[in-house]
C-alpha atoms as an extended CHARMM CRD file, in Angstrom:
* protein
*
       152  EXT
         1         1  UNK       CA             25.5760000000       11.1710000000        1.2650000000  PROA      1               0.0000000000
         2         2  UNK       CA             22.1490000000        9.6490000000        1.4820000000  PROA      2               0.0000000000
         3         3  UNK       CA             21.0580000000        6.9520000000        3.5210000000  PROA      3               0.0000000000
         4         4  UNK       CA             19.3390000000        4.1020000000        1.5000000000  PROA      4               0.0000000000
         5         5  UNK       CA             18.4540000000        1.8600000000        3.2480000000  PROA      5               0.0000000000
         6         6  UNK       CA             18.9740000000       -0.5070000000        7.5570000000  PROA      6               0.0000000000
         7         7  UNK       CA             18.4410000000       -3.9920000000        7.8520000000  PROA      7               0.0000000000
         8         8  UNK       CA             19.7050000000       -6.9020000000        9.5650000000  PROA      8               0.0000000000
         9         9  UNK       CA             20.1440000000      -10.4350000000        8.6110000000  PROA      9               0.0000000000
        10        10  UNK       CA             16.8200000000      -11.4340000000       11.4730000000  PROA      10              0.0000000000
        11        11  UNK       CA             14.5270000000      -10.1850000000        8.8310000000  PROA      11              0.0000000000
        12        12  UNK       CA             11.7040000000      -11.0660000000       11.4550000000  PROA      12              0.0000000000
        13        13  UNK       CA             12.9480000000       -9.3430000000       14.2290000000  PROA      13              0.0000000000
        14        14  UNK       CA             13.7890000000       -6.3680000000       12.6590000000  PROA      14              0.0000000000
        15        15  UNK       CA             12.6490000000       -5.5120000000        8.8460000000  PROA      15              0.0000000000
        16        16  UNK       CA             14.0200000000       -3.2940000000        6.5020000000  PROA      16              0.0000000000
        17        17  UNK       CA             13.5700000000        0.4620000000        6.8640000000  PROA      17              0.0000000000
        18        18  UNK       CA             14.0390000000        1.8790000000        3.6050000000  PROA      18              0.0000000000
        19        19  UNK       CA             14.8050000000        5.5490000000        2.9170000000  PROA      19              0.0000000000
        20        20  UNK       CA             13.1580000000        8.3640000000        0.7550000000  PROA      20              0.0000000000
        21        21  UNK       CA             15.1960000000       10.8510000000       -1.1890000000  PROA      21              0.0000000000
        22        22  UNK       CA             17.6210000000        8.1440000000       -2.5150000000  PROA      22              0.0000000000
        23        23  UNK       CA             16.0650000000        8.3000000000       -6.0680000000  PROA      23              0.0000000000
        24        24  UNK       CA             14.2660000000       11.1680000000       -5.4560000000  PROA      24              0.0000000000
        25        25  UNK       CA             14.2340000000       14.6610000000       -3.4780000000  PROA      25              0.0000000000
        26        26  UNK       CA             11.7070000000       13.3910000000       -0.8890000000  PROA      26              0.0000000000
        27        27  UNK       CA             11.9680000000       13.8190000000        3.0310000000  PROA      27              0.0000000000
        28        28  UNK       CA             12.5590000000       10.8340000000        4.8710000000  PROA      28              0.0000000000
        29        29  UNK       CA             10.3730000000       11.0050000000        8.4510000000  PROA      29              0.0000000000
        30        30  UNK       CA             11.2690000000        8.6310000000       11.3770000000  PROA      30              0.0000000000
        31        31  UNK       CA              7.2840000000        8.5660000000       12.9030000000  PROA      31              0.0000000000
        32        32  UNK       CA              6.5420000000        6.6100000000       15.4700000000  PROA      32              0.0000000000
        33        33  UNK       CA              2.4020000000        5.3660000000       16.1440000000  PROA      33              0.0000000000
        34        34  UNK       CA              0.9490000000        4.3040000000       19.0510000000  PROA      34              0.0000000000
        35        35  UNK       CA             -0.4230000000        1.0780000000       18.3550000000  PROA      35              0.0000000000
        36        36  UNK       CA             -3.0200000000        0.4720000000       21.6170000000  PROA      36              0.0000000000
        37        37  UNK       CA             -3.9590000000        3.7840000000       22.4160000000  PROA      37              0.0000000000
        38        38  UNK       CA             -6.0590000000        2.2630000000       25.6250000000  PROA      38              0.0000000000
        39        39  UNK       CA             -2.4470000000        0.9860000000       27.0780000000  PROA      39              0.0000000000
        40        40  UNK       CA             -1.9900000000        4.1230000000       29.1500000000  PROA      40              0.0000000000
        41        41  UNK       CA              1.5570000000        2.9720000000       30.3950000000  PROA      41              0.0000000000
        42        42  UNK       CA              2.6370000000        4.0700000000       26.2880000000  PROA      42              0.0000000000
        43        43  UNK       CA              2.9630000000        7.0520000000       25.1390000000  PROA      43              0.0000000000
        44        44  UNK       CA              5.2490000000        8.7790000000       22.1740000000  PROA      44              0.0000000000
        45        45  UNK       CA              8.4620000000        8.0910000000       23.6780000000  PROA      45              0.0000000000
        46        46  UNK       CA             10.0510000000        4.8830000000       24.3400000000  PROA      46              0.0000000000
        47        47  UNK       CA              8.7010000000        3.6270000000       20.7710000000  PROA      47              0.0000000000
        48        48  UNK       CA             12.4940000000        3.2880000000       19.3800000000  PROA      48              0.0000000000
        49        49  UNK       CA             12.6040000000        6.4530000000       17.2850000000  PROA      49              0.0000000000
        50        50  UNK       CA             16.4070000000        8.0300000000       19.3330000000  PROA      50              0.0000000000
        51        51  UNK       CA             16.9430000000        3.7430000000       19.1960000000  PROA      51              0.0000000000
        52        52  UNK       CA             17.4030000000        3.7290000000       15.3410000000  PROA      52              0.0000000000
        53        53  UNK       CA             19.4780000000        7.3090000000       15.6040000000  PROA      53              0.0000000000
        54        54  UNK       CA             22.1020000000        5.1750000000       17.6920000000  PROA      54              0.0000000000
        55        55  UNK       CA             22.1570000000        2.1220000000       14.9720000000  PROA      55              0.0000000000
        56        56  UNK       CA             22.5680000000        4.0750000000       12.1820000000  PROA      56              0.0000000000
        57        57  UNK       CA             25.5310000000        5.7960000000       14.8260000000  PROA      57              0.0000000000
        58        58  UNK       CA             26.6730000000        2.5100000000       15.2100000000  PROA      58              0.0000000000
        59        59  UNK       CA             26.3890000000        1.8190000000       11.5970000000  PROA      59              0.0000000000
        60        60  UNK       CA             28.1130000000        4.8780000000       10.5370000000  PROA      60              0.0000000000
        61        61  UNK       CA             31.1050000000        3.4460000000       12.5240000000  PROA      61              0.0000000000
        62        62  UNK       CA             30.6270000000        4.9450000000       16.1400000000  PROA      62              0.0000000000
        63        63  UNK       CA             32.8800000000        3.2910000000       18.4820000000  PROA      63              0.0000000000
        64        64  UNK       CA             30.5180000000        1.5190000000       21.5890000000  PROA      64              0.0000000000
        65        65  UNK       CA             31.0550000000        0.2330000000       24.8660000000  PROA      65              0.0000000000
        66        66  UNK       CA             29.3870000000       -1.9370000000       27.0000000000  PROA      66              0.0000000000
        67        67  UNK       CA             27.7930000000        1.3660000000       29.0720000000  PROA      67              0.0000000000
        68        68  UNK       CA             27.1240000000        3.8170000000       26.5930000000  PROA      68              0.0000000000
        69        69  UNK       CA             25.4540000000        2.4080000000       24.3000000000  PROA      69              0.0000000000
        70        70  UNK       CA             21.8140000000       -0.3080000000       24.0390000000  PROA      70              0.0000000000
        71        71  UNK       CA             23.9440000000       -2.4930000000       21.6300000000  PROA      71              0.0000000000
        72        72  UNK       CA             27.0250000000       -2.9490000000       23.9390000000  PROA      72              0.0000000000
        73        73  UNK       CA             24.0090000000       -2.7880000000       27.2910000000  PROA      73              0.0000000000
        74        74  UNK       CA             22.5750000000       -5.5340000000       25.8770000000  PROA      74              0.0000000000
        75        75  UNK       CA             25.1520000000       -7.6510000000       23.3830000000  PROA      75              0.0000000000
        76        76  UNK       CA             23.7720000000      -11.0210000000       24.9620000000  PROA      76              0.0000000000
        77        77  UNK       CA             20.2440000000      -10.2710000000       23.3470000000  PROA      77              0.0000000000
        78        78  UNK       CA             21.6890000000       -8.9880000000       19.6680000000  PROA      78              0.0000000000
        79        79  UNK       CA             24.4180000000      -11.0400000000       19.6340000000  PROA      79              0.0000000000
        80        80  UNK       CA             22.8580000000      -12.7310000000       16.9370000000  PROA      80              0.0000000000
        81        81  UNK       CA             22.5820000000       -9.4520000000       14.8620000000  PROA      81              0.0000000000
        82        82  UNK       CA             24.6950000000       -8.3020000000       11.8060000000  PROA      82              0.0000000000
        83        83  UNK       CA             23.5050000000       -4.8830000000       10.8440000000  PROA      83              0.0000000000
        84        84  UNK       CA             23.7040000000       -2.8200000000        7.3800000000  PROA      84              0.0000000000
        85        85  UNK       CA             23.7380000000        0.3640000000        5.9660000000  PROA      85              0.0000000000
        86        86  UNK       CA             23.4180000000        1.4630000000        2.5300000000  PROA      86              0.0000000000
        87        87  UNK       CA             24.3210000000        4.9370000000        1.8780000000  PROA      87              0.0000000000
        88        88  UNK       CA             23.7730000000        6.6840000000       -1.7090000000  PROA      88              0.0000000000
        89        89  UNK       CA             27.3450000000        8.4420000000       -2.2260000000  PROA      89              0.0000000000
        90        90  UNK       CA             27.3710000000       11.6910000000       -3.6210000000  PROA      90              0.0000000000
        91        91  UNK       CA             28.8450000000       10.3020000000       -6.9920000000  PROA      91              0.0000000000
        92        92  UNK       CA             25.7170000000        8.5460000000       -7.0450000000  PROA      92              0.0000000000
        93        93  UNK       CA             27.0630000000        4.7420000000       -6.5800000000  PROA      93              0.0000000000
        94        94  UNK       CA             26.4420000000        2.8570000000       -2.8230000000  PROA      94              0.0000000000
        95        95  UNK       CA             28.2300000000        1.2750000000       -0.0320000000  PROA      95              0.0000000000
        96        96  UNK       CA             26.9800000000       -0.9370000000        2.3490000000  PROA      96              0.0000000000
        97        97  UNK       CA             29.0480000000       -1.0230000000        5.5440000000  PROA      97              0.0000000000
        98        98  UNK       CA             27.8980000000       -4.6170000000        7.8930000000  PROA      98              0.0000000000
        99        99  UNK       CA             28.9290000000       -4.3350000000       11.3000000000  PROA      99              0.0000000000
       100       100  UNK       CA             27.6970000000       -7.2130000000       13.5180000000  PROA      100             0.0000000000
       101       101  UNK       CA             27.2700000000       -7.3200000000       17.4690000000  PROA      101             0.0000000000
       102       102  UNK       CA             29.3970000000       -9.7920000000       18.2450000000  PROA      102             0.0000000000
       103       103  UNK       CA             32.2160000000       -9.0710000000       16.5530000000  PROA      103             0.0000000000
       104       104  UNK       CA             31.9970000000       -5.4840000000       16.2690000000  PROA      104             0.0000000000
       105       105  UNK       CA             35.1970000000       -4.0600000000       15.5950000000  PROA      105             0.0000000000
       106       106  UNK       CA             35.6000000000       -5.8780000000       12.4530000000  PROA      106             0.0000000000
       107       107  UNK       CA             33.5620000000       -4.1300000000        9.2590000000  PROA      107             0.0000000000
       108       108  UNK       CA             32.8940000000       -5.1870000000        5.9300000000  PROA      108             0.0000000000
       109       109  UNK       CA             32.4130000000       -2.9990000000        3.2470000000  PROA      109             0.0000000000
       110       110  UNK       CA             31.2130000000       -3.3100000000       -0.2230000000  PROA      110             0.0000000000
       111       111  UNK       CA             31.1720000000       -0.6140000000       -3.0980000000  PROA      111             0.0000000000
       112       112  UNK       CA             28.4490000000       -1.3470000000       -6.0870000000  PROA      112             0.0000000000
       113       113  UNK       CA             26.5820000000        0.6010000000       -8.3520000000  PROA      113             0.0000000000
       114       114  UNK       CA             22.8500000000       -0.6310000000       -8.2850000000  PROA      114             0.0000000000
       115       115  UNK       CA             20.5470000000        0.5310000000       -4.8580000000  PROA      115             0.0000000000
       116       116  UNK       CA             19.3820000000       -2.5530000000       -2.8520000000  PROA      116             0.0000000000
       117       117  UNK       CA             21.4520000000       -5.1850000000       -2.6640000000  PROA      117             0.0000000000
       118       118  UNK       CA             21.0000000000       -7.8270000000        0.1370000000  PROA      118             0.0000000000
       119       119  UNK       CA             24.0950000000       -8.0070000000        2.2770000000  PROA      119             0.0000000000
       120       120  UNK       CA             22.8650000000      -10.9840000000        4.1010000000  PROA      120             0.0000000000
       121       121  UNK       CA             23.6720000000      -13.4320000000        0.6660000000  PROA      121             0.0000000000
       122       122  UNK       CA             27.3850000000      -12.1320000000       -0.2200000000  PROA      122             0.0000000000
       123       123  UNK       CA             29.8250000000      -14.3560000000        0.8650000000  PROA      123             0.0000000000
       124       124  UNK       CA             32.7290000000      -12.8640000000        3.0300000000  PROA      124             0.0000000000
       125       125  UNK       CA             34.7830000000      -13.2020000000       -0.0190000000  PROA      125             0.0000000000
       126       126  UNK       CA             33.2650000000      -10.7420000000       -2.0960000000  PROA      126             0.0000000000
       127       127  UNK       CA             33.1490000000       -7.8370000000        0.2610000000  PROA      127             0.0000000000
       128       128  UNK       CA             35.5490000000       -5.2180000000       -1.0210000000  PROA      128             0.0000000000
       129       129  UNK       CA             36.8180000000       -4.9010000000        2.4500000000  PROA      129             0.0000000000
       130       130  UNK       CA             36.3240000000       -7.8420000000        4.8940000000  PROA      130             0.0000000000
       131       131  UNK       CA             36.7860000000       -7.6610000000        8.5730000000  PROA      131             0.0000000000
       132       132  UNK       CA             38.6410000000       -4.6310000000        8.8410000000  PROA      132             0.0000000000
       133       133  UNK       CA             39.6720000000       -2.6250000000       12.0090000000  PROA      133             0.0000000000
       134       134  UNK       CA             37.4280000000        0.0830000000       12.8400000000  PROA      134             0.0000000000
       135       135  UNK       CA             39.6540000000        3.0680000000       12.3420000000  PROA      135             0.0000000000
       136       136  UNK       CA             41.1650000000        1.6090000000        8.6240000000  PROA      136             0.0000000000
       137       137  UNK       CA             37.2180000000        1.2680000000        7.8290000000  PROA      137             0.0000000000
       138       138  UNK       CA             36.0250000000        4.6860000000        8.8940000000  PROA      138             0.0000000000
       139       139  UNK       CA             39.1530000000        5.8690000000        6.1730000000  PROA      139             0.0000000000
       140       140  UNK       CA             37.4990000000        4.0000000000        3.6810000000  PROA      140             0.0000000000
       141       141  UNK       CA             33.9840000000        4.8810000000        4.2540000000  PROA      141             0.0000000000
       142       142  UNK       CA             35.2460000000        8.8530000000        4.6010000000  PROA      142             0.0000000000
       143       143  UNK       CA             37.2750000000        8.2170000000        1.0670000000  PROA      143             0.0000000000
       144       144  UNK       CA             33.5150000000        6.8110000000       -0.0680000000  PROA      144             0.0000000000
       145       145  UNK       CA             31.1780000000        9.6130000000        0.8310000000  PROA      145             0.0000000000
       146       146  UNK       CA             34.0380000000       12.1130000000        0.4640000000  PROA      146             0.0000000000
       147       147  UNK       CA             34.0470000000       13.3580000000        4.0840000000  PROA      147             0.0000000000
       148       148  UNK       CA             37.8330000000       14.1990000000        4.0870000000  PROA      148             0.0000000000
       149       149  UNK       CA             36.7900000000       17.7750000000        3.3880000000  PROA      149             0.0000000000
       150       150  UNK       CA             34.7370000000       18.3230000000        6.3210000000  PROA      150             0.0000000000
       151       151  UNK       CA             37.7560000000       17.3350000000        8.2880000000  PROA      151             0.0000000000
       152       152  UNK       CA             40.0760000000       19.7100000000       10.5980000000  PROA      152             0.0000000000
C-alpha cells in the first residue's frame, strides 16, 4: 500500500497533497516552513504536520469521537468537509475511500485502475461502495490493500 494522494472537495481551504513513491521509489517528506520568521509566537510545531497524520487516520477508517480527535473537537467548523484518500494497492490498481465530517460513519469507496481521479465529480451512484457502515468498509478496504494477513 502506497498513499497517492488527500484532498477535499474545499479545494481552497485545503489543496491537494500529493504523494511521492506512487510511480516511483521516491520518499515522501511531510516538511513544514515557517512562513514569517519575525512572528516569534511560531515556531516548528503547531504548523499541522501530527494534523495531517490524524486525517489520513481518519481517512484510513479510524473510528473518532467528539474528544479525541480535531475533526470530532471541531465538526461545526469542517462540517462542510468530505475528505479522500487514494492509496496505490499493492496489485498496483487504487482506491479512493471519501469519508465526510458530517456524516462520518458512512464511507464510499471506489476501485479504478488509473492514479488521480477526482472524487469530488462522481456521482454517489458510481461509487463501488456507497455509504457503508464503518466496520463493513474497513473489510473492504483490508480485502483492497490485502491487510488480512497482518491480522491476528
Amino acid at each position: 500500500m502506497k498513499l497517492s494522494r488527500v484532498y477535499s472537495n474545499q479545494h481552497k481551504q485545503f489543496p491537494i497533497i500529493q504523494f511521492n513513491g506512487v510511480t516511483d521509489d521516491r520518499l515522501s517528506i511531510v516538511f513544514a516552513k515557517i512562513t514569517r520568521p519575525k512572528d516569534r509566537k511560531k515556531d516548528s510545531h503547531n504548523l499541522g504536520k501530527t494534523t495531517l497524520i490524524h486525517l489520513i487516520d481518519f481517512l484510513l477508517l479510524k473510528s473518532i469521537t467528539e474528544g479525541n480527535h480535531f475533526l470530532g473537537k471541531h465538526s461545526d467548523r469542517f462540517s462542510p468537509f468530505t475528505f479522500f484518500l487514494e492509496l496505490q494497492t499493492p496489485k498496483g490498481s487504487y482506491v479512493t475511500v471519501r469519508r465526510s465530517v458530517a456524516a462520518p460513519t458512512k464511507i464510499c469507496i471506489k476501485q479504478h485502475d488509473e492514479r488521480g481521479i477526482d472524487g469530488t465529480s462522481i456521482g454517489q451512484a458510481k461509487w463501488d461502495h456507497n455509504d457503508i457502515p464503518i466496520d463493513k468498509a474497513k473489510d473492504i478496504l483490508d480485502a483492497y490493500l490485502n491487510l488480512t494477513v497482518i491480522k491476528p
